[in-house]
Residue frames relative to the residue before (quaternion, step in Angstrom):
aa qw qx qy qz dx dy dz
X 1.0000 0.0000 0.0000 0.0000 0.00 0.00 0.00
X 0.5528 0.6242 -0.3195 0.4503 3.63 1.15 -1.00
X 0.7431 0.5725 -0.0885 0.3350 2.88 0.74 -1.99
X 0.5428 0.6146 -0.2300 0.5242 3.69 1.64 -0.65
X 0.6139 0.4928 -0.2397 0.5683 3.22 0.74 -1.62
X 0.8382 0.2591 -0.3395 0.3392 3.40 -0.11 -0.45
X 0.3809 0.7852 -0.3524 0.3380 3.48 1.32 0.14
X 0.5965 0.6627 -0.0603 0.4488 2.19 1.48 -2.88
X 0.7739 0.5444 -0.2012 0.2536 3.31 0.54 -1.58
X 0.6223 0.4935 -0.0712 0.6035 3.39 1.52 -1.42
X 0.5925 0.4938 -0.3661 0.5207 3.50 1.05 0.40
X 0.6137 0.6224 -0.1723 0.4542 2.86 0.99 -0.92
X 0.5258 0.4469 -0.2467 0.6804 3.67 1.05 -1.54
X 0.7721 0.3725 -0.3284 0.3965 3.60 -0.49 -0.73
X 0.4608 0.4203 -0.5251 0.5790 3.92 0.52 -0.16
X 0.8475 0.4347 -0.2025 0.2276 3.41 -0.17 -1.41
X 0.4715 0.4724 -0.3476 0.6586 3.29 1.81 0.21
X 0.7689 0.2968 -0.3921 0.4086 3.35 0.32 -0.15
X 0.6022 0.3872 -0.4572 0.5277 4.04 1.15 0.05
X 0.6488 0.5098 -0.4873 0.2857 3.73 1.08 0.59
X 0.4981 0.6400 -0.3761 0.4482 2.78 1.41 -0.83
X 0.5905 0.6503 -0.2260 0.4211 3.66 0.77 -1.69
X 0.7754 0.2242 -0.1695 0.5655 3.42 0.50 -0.96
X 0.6845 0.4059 -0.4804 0.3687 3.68 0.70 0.44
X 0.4468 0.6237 -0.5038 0.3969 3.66 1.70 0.07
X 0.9445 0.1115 -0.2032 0.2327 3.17 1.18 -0.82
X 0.2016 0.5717 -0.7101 0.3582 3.22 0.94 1.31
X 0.5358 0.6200 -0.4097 0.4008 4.13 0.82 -0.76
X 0.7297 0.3107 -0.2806 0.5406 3.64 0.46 -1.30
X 0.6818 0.5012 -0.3687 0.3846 4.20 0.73 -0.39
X 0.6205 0.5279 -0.2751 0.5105 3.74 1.46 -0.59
X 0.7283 0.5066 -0.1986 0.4165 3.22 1.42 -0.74
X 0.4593 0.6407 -0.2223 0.5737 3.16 2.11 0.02
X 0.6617 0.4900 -0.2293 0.5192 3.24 0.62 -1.16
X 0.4083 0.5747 -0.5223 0.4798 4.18 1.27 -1.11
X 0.8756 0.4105 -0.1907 0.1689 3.18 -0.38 -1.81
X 0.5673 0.4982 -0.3302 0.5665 3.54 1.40 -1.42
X 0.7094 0.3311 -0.4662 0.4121 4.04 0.18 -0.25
X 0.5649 0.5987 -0.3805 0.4215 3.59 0.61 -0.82
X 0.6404 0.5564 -0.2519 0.4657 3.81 1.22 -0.82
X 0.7748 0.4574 -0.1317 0.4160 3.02 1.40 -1.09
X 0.4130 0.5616 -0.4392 0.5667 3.53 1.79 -0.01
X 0.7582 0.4116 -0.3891 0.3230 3.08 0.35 -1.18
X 0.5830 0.5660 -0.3865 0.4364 3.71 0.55 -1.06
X 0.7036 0.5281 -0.2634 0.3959 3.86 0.92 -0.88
X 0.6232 0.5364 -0.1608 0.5460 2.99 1.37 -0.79
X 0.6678 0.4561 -0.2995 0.5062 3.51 1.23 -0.57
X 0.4750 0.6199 -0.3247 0.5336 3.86 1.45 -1.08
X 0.6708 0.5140 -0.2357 0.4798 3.97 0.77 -1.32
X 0.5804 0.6189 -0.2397 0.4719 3.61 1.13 -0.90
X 0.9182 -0.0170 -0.1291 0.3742 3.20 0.38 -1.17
X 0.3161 0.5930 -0.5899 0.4477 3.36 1.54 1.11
X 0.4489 0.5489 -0.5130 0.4837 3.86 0.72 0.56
X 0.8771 0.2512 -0.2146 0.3487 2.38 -0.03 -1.32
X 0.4865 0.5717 -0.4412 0.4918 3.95 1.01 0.02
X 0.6254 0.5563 -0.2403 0.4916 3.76 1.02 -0.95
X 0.5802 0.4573 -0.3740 0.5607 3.97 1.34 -1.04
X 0.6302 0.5080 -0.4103 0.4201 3.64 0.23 -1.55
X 0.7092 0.3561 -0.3633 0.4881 4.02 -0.39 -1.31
X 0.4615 0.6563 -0.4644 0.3750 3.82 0.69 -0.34
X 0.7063 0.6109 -0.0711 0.3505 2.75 0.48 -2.12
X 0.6120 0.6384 -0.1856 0.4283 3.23 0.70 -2.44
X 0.6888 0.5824 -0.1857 0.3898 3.73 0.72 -1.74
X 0.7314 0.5159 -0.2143 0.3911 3.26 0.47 -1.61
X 0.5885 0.5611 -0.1958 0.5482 3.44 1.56 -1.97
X 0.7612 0.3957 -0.2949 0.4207 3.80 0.38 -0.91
X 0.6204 0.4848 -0.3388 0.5151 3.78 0.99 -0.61
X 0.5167 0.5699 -0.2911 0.5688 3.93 1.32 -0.50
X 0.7540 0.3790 -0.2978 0.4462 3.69 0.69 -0.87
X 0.5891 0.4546 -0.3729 0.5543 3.63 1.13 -1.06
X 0.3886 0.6168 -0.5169 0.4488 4.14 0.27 0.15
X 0.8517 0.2481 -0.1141 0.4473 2.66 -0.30 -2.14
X 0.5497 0.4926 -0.4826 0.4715 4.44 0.44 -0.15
X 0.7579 0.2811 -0.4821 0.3378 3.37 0.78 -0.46
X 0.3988 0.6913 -0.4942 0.3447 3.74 0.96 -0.14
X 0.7891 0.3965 -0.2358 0.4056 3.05 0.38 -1.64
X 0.6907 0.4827 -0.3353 0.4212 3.85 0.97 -0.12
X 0.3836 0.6452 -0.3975 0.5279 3.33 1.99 0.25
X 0.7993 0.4581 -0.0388 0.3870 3.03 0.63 -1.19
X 0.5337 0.5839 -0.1368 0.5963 3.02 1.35 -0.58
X 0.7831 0.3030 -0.1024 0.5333 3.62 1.12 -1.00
X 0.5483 -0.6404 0.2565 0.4728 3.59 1.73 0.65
X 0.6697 0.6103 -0.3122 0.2856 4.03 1.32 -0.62
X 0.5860 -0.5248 0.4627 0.4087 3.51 -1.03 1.26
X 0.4317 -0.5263 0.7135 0.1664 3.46 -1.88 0.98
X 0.3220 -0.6273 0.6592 0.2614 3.64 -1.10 0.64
């Protein structure tokens, strides 16, 4: 009877090593997911960062190119209206 119980008992432990092990492949295969899905997500962040420069250079650009054009409309409306350009 002793001798059962302790059979019983060591079976028991030994399922339960195997649903640890089991459940430590996958917290392993779920931690090792998560590596990658952030590593995607630096990168995507890092790309978003990339081209808010470059959207931030362009309106730069846009500005400078548009403040150059409103110059040159008023020249041509000097001129256009018969008055000496300074």
């Amino acid at each position: 009877m002793v001798l059962s119980s302790i059979v019983e008992s060591i079976n028991k432990i030994s399922t339960l090593n195997e649903q640890i092990a089991i459940a430590s492949n996958e917290q392993t295969t779920g931690l090792n997911q998560l590596g990658k899905a952030m590593n995607l997500l630096d990168l995507t962040v890092q790309d978003n960062a990339a081209a808010a420069d470059n959207i931030a250079s362009s309106a730069n650009e846009m500005l400078s190119q548009s403040s150059n054009m409103n110059g040159t409309v008023v020249e041509i409306n000097t001129l256009i209206s018969g008055r000496k350009v300074a």
